[in-house]
SERO-4910 file (N, C-alpha, C, O; in steps of 0.05 Angstrom, whole numbers):
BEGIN
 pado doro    nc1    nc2    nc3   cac1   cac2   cac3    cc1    cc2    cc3    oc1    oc2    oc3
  Unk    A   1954   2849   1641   1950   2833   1617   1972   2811   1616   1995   2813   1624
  Unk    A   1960   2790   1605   1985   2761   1609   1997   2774   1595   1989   2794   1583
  Unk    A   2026   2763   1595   2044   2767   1571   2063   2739   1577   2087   2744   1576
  Unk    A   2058   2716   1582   2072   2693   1585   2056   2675   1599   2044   2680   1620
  Unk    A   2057   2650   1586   2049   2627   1605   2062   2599   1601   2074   2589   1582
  Unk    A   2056   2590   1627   2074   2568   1636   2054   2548   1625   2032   2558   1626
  Unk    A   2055   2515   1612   2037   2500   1606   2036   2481   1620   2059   2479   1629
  Unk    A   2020   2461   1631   2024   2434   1631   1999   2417   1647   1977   2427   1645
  Unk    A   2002   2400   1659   1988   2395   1687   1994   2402   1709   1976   2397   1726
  Unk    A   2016   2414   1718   2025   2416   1746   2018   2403   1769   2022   2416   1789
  Unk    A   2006   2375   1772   2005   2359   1783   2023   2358   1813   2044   2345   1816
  Unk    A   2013   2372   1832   2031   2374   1849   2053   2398   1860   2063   2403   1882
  Unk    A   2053   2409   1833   2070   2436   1832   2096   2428   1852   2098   2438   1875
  Unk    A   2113   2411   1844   2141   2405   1851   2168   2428   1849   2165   2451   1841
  Unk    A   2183   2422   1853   2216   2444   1842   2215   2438   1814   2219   2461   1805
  Unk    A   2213   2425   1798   2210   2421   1777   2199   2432   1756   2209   2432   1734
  Unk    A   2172   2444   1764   2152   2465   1760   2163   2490   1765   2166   2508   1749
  Unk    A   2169   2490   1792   2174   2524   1796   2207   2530   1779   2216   2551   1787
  Unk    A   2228   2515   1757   2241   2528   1742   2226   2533   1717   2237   2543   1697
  Unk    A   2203   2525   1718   2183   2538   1697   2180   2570   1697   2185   2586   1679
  Unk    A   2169   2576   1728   2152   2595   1739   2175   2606   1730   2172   2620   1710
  Unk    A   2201   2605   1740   2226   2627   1736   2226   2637   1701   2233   2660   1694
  Unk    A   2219   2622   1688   2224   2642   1664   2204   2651   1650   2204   2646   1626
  Unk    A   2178   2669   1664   2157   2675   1657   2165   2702   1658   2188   2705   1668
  Unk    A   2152   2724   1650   2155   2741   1653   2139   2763   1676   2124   2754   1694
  Unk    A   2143   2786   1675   2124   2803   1707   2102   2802   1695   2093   2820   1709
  Unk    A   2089   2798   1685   2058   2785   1680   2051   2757   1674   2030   2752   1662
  Unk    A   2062   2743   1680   2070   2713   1678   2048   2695   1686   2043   2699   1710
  Unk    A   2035   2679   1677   2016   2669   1691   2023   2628   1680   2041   2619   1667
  Unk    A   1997   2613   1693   1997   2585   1696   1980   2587   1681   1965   2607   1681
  Unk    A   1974   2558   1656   1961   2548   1640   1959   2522   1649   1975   2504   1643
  Unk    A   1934   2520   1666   1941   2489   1677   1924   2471   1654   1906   2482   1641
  Unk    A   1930   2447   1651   1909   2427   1627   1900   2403   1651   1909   2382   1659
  Unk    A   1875   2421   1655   1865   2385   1680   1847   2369   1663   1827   2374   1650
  Unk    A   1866   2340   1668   1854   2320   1664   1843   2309   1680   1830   2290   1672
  Unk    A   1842   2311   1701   1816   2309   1721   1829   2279   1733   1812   2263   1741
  Unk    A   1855   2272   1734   1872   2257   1751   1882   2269   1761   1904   2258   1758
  Unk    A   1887   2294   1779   1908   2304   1794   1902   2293   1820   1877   2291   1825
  Unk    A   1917   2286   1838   1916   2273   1859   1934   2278   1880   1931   2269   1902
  Unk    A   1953   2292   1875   1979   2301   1896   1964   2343   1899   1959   2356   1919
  Unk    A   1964   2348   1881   1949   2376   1887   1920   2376   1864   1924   2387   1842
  Unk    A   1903   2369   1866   1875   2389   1852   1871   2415   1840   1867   2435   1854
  Unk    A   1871   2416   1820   1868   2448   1813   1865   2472   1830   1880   2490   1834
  Unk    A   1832   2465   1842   1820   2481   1856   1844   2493   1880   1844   2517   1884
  Unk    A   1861   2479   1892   1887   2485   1909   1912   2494   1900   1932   2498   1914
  Unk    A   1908   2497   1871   1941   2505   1867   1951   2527   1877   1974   2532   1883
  Unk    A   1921   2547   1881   1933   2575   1890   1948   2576   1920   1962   2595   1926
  Unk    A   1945   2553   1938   1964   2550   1957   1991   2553   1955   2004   2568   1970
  Unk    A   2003   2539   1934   2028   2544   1926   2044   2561   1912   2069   2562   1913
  Unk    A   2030   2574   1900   2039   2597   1873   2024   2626   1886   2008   2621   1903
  Unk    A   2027   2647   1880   2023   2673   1876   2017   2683   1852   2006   2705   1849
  Unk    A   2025   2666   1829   2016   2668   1795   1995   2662   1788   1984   2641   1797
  Unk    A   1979   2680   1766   1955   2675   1768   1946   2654   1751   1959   2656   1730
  Unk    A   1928   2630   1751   1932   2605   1756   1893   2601   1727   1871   2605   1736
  Unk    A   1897   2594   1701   1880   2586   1684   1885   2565   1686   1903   2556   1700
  Unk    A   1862   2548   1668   1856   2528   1664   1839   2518   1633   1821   2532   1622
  Unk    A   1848   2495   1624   1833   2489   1602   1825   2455   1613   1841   2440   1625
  Unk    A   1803   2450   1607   1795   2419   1606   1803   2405   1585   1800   2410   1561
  Unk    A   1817   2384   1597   1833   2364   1574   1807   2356   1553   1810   2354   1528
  Unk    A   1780   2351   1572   1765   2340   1547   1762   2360   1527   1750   2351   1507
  Unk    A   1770   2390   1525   1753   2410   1517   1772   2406   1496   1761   2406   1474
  Unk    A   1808   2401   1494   1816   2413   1470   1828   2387   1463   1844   2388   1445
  Unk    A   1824   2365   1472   1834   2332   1463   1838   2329   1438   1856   2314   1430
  Unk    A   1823   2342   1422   1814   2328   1396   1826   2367   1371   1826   2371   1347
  Unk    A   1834   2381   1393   1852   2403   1374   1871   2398   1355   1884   2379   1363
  Unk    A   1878   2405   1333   1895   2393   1328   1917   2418   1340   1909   2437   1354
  Unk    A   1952   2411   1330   1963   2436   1345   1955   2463   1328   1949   2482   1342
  Unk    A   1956   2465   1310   1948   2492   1297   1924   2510   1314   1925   2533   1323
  Unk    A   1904   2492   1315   1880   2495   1332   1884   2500   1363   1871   2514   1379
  Unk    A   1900   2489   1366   1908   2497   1402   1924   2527   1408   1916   2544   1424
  Unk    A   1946   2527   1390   1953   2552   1386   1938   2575   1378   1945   2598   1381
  Unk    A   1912   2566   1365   1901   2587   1358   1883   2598   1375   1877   2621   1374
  Unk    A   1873   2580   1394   1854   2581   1416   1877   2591   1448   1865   2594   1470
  Unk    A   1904   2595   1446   1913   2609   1470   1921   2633   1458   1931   2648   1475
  Unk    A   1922   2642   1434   1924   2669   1424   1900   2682   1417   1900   2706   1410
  Unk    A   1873   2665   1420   1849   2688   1423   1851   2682   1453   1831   2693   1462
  Unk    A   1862   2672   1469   1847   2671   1496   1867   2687   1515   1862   2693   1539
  Unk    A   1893   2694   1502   1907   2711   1509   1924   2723   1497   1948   2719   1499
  Unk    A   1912   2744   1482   1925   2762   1455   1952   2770   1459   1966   2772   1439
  Unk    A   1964   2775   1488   1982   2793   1489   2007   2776   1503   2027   2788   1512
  Unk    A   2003   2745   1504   2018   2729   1509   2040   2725   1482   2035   2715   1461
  Unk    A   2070   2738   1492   2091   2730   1473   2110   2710   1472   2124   2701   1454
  Unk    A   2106   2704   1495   2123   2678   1503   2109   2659   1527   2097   2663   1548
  Unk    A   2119   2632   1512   2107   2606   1530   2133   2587   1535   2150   2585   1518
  Unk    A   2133   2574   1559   2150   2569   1575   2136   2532   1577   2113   2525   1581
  Unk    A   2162   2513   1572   2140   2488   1584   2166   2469   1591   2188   2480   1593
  Unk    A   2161   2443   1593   2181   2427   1602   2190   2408   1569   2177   2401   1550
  Unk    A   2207   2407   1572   2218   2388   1553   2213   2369   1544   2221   2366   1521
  Unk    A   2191   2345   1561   2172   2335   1551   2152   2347   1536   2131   2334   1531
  Unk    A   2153   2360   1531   2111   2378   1529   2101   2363   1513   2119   2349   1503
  Unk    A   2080   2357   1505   2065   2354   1486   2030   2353   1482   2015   2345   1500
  Unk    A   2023   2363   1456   2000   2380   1453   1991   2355   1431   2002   2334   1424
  Unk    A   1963   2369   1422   1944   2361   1403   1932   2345   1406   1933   2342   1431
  Unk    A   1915   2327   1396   1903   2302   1379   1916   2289   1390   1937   2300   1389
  Unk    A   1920   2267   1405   1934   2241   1402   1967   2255   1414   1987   2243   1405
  Unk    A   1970   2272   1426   1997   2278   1432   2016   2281   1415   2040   2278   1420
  Unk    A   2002   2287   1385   2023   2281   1366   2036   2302   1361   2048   2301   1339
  Unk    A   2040   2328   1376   2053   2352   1367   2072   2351   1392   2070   2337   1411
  Unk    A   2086   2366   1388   2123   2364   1406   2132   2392   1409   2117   2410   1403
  Unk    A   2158   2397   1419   2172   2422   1423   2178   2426   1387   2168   2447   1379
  Unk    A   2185   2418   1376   2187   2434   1347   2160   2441   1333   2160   2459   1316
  Unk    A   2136   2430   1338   2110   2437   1327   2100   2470   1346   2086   2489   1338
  Unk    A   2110   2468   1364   2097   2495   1383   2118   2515   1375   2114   2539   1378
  Unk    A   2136   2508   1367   2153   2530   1361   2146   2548   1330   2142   2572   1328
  Unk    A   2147   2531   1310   2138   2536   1294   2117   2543   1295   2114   2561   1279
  Unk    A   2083   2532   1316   2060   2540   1306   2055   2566   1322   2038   2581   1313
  Unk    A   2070   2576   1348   2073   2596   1366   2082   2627   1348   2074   2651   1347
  Unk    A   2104   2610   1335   2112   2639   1328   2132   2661   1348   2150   2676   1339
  Unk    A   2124   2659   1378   2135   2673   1393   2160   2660   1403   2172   2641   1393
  Unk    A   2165   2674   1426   2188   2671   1444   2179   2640   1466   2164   2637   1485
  Unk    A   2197   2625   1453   2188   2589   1464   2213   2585   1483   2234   2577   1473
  Unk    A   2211   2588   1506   2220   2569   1527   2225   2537   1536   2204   2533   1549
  Unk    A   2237   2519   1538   2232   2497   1540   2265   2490   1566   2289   2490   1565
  Unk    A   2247   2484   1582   2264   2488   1604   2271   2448   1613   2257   2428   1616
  Unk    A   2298   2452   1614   2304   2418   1622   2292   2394   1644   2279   2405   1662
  Unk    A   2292   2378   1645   2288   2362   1672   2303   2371   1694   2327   2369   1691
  Unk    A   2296   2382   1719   2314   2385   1745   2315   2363   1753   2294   2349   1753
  Unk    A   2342   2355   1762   2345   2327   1777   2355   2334   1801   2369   2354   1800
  Unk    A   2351   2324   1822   2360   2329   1847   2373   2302   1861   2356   2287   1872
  Unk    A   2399   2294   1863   2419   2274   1868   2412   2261   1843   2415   2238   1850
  Unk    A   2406   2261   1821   2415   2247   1797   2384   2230   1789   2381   2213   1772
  Unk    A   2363   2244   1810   2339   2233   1800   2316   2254   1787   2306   2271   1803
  Unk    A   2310   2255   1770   2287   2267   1762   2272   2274   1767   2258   2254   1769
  Unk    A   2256   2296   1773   2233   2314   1786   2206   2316   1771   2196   2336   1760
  Unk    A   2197   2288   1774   2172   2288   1768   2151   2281   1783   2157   2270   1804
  Unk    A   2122   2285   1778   2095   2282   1794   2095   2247   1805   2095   2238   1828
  Unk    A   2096   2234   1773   2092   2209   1780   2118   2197   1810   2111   2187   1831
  Unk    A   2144   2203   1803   2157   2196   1821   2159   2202   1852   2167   2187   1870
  Unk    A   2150   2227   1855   2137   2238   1880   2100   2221   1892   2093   2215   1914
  Unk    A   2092   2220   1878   2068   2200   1883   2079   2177   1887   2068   2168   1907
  Unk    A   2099   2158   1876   2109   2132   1889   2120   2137   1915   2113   2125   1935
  Unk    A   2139   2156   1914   2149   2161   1949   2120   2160   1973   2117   2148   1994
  Unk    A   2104   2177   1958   2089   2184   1977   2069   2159   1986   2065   2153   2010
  Unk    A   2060   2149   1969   2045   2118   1974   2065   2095   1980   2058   2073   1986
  Unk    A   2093   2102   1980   2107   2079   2001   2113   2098   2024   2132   2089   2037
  Unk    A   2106   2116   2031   2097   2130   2056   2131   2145   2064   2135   2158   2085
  Unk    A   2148   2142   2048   2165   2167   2049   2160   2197   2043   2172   2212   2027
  Unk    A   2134   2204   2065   2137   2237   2057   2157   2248   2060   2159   2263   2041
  Unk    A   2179   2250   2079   2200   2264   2082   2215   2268   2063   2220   2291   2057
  Unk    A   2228   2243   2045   2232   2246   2016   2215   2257   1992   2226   2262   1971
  Unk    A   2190   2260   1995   2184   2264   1969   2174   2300   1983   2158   2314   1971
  Unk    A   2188   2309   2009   2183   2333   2009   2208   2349   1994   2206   2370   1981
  Unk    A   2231   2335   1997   2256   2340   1988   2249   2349   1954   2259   2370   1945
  Unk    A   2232   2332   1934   2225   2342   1910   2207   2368   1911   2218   2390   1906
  Unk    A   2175   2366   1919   2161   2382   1932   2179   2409   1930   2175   2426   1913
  Unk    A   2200   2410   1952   2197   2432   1959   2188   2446   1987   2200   2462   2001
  Unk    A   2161   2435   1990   2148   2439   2020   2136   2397   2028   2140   2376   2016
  Unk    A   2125   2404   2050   2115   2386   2062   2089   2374   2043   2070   2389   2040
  Unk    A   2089   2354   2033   2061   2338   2020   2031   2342   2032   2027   2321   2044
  Unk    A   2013   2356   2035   1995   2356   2052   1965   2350   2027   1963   2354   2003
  Unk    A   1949   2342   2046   1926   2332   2040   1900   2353   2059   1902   2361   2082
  Unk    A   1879   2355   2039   1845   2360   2049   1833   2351   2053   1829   2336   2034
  Unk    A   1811   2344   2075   1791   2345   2075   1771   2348   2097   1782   2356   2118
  Unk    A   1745   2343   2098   1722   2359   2114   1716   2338   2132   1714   2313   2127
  Unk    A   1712   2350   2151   1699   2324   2176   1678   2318   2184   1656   2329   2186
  Unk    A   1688   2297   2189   1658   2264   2193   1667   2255   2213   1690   2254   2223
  Unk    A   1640   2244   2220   1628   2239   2250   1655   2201   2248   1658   2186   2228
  Unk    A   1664   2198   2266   1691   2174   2283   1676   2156   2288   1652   2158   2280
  Unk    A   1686   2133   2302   1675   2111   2312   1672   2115   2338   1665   2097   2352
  Unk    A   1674   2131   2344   1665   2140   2375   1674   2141   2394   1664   2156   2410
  Unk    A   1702   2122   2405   1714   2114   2420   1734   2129   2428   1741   2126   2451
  Unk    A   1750   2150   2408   1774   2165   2413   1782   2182   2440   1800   2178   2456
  Unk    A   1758   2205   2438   1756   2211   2468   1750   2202   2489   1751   2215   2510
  Unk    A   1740   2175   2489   1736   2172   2513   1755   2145   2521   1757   2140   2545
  Unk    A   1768   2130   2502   1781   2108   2516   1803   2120   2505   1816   2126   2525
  Unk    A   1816   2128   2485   1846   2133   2474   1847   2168   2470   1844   2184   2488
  Unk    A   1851   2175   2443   1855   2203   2452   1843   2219   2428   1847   2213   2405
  Unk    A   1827   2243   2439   1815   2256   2411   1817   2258   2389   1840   2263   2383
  Unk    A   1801   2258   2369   1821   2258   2339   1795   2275   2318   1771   2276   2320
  Unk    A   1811   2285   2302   1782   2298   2282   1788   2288   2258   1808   2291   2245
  Unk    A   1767   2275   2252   1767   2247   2229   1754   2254   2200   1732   2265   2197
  Unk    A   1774   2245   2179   1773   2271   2157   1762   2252   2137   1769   2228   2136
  Unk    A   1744   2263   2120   1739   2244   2090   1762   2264   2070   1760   2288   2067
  Unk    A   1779   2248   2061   1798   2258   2043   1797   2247   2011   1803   2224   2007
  Unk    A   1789   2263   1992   1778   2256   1973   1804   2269   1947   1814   2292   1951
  Unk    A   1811   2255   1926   1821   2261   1905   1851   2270   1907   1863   2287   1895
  Unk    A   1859   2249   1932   1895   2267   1932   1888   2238   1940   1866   2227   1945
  Unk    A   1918   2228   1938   1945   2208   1939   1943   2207   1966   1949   2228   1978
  Unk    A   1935   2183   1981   1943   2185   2009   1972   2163   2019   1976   2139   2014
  Unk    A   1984   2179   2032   2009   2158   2048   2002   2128   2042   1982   2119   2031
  Unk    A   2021   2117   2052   2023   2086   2058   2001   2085   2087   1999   2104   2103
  Unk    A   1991   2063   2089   1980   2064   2114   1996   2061   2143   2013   2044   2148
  Unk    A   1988   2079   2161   2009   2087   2183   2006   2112   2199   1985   2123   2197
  Unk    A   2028   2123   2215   2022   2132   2240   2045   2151   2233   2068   2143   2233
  Unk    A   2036   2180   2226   2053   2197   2220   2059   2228   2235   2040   2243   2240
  Unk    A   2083   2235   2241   2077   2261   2242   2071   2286   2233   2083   2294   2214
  Unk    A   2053   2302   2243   2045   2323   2217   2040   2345   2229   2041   2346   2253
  Unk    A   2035   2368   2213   2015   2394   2225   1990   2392   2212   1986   2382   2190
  Unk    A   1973   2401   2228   1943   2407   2210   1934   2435   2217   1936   2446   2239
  Unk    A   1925   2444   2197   1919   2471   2189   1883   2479   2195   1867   2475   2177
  Unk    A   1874   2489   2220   1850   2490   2213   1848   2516   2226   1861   2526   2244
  Unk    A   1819   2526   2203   1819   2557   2204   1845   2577   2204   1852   2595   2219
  Unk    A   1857   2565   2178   1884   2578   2183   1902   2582   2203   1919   2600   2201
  Unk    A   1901   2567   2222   1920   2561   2248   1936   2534   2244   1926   2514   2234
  Unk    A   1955   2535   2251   1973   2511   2240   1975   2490   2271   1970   2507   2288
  Unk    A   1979   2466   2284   1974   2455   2299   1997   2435   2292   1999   2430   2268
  Unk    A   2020   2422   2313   2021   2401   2320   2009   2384   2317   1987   2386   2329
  Unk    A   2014   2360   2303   1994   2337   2306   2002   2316   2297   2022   2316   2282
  Unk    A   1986   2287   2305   2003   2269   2298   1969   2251   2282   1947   2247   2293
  Unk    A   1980   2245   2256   1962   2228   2243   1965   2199   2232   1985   2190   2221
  Unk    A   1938   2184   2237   1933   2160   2229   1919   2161   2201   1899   2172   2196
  Unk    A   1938   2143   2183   1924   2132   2151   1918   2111   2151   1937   2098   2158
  Unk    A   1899   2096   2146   1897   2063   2144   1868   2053   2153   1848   2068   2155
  Unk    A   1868   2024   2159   1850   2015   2164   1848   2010   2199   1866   1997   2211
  Unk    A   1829   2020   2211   1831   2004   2246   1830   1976   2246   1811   1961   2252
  Unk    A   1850   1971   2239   1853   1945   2240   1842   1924   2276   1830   1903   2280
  Unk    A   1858   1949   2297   1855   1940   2325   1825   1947   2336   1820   1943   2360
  Unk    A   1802   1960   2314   1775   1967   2323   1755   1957   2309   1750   1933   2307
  Unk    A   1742   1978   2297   1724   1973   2272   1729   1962   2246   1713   1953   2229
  Unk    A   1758   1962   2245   1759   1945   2215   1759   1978   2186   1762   1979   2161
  Unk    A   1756   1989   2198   1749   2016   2170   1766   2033   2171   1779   2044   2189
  Unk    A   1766   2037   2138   1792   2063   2136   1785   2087   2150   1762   2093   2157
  Unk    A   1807   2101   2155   1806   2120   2176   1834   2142   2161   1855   2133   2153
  Unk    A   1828   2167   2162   1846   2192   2164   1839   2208   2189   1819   2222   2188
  Unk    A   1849   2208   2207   1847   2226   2234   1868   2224   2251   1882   2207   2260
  Unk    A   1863   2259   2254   1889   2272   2269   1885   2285   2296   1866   2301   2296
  Unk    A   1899   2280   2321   1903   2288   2339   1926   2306   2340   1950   2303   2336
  Unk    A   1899   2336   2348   1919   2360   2361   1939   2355   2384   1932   2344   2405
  Unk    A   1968   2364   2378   1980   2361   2403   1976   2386   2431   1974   2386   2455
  Unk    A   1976   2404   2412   1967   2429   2431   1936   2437   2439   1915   2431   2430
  Unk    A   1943   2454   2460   1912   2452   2469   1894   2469   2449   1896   2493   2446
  Unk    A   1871   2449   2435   1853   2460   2417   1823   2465   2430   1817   2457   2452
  Unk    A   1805   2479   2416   1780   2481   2415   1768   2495   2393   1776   2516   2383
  Unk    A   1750   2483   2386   1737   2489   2357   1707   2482   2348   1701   2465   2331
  Unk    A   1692   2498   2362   1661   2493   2352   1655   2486   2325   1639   2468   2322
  Unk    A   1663   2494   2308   1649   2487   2279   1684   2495   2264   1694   2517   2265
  Unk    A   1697   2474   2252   1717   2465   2230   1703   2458   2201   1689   2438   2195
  Unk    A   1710   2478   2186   1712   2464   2152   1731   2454   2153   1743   2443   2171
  Unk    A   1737   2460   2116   1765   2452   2113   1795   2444   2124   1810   2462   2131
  Unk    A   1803   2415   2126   1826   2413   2147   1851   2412   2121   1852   2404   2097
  Unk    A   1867   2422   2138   1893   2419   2120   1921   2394   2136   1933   2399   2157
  Unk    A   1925   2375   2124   1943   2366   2150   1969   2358   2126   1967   2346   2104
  Unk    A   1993   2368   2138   2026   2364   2128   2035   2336   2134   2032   2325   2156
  Unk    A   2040   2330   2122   2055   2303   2129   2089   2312   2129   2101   2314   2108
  Unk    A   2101   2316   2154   2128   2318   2155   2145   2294   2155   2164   2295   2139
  Unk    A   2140   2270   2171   2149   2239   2178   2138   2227   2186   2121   2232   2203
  Unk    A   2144   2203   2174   2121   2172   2181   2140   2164   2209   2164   2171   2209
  Unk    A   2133   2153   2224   2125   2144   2260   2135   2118   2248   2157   2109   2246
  Unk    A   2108   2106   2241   2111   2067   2243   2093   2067   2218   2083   2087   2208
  Unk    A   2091   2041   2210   2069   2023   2197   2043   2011   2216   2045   2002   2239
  Unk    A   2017   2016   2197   1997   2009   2211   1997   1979   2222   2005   1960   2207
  Unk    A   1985   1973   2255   1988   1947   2259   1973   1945   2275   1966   1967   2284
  Unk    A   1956   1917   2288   1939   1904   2304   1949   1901   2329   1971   1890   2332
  Unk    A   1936   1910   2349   1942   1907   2371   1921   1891   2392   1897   1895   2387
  Unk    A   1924   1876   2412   1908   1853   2416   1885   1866   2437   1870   1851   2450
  Unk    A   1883   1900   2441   1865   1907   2459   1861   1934   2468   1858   1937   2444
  Unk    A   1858   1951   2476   1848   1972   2471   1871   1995   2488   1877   2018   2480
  Unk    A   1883   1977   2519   1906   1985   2529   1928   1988   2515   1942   2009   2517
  Unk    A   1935   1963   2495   1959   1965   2480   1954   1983   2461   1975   1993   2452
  Unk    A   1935   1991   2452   1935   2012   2424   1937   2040   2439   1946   2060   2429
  Unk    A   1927   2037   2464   1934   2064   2471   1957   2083   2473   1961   2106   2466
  Unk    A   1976   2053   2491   2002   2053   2511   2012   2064   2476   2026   2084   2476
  Unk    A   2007   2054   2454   2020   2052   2421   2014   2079   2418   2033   2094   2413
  Unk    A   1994   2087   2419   1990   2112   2409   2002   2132   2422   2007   2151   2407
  Unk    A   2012   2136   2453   2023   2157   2472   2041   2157   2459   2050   2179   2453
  Unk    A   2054   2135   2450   2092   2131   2436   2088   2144   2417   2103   2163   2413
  Unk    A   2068   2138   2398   2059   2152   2374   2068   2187   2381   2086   2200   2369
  Unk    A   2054   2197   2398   2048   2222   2405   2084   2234   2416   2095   2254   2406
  Unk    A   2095   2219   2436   2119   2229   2436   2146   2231   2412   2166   2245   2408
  Unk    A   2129   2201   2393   2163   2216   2374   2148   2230   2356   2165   2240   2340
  Unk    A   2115   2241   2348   2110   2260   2333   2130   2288   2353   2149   2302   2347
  Unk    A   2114   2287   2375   2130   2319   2385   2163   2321   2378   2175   2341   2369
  Unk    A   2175   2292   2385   2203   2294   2373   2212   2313   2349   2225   2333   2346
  Unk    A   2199   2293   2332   2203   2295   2304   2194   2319   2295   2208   2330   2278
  Unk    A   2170   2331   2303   2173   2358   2295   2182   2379   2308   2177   2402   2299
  Unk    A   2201   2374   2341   2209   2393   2344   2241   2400   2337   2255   2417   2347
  Unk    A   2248   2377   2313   2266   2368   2303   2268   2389   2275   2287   2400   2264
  Unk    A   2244   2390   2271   2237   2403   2247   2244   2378   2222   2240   2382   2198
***
């Protein structure tokens, strides 16, 4: 039975979040509120990161609650919840017009409200980890994170050319997450729960077809008849995406590509 929950969007589920998780109790669970912008983690994925068991309310469903009404709707929806845990920001109701002194008073229980973590004197938030990450510093915005920034998704048929003039790649439609800066990164990708060396391209083929492209070449020796879901880490960005005048030079680019990925991740 709950007996505590953590509130918010968790957008990402950062260090920031997890001094939430710390003051829940051994039945402790997540109250996520999707507004159906999450873009660094999706609902449906939070359970990657957490072991806590992980609800949800739709922002459209209680928008228009007022706070009395909100509180009253997580104490029928979890009777035996005595204490709630949130960030210092929080805010609830109608129009956001309720705060840490309205939940306190309309709660009644044991109210948590846990500070901003700053890490070197900067703040641990979603939005600020989404700017790192779209100026293509994953390495820094893993430092907030926690772990490595990684992205989903399912594969689609390439432009055709990879295996046979440059080098294999399994080419991903990545839908509803934050993608890097465009560029040539090192990463792992995760398929069928096996983790892989690999080095990935974000951007447009500028030096081919002209079309956005997410696809990653295994460094180790793979084979795989039928792949769902791909998972790929972004550890460190390589270079910035660029035009090359022919199909040799993007190659000779890409082998380089391929040696400082192995570098860099055997760098850790």
């Amino acid at each position: 039975m709950i007996d505590s929950l953590a509130i918010g969007r968790f957008d990402g589920l950062h260090l920031g979040h997890a001094e939430l998780f710390k003051k829940l109790g051994a039945n402790g669970a997540i109250l996520l509120v999707d507004t159906k912008k999450a873009n660094l983690t999706p609902p449906e994925f939070l359970d990657r990161y957490t072991t806590l068991p992980v609800y949800k309310y739709e922002l459209d469903s209680i928008k228009e609650l007022s706070g009395e009404e909100f509180i009253i709707k997580i104490k029928t929806d979890f009777p035996k919840v005595a204490k709630i845990v949130v960030g210092d920001d929080f805010r609830f109701a109608a129009n956001r017009s309720a705060g840490i002194d309205e939940l306190k008073k309309l709660f009644g229980g044991e109210t948590i409200v846990v500070p901003e973590l700053k890490i070197d004197d900067i703040g641990v938030h979603s939005r600020f980890i989404r700017a790192l990450i779209i100026e293509g510093k994953v390495k820094e915005a893993s430092k907030y994170l926690g772990r490595e920034y990684e992205v989903c998704g399912s594969v689609i048929k390439g432009q055709g050319i990879g295996a046979q003039k440059l080098v294999p790649t399994i080419n991903l439609s990545v839908e509803r997450y934050v993608l890097p800066k465009e560029g040539v990164y090192a990463t792992k990708t995760e398929i069928e729960g096996v983790l892989y060396p690999s080095v990935t391209f974000v951007g447009h083929r500028v030096s081919t077809d002209g079309n956005f492209a997410v696809e990653t070449h295994i460094l180790d020796d793979f084979c795989a008849t039928q792949i769902g879901l791909v998972f790929v880490k972004f550890t460190a960005k390589i270079r910035d995406n660029r035009y090359y005048e022919s199909i040799e030079e993007l190659k000779k680019a890409i082998n380089a590509d391929i040696a400082a990925a192995k570098h860099l991740l055997k760098k850790g």
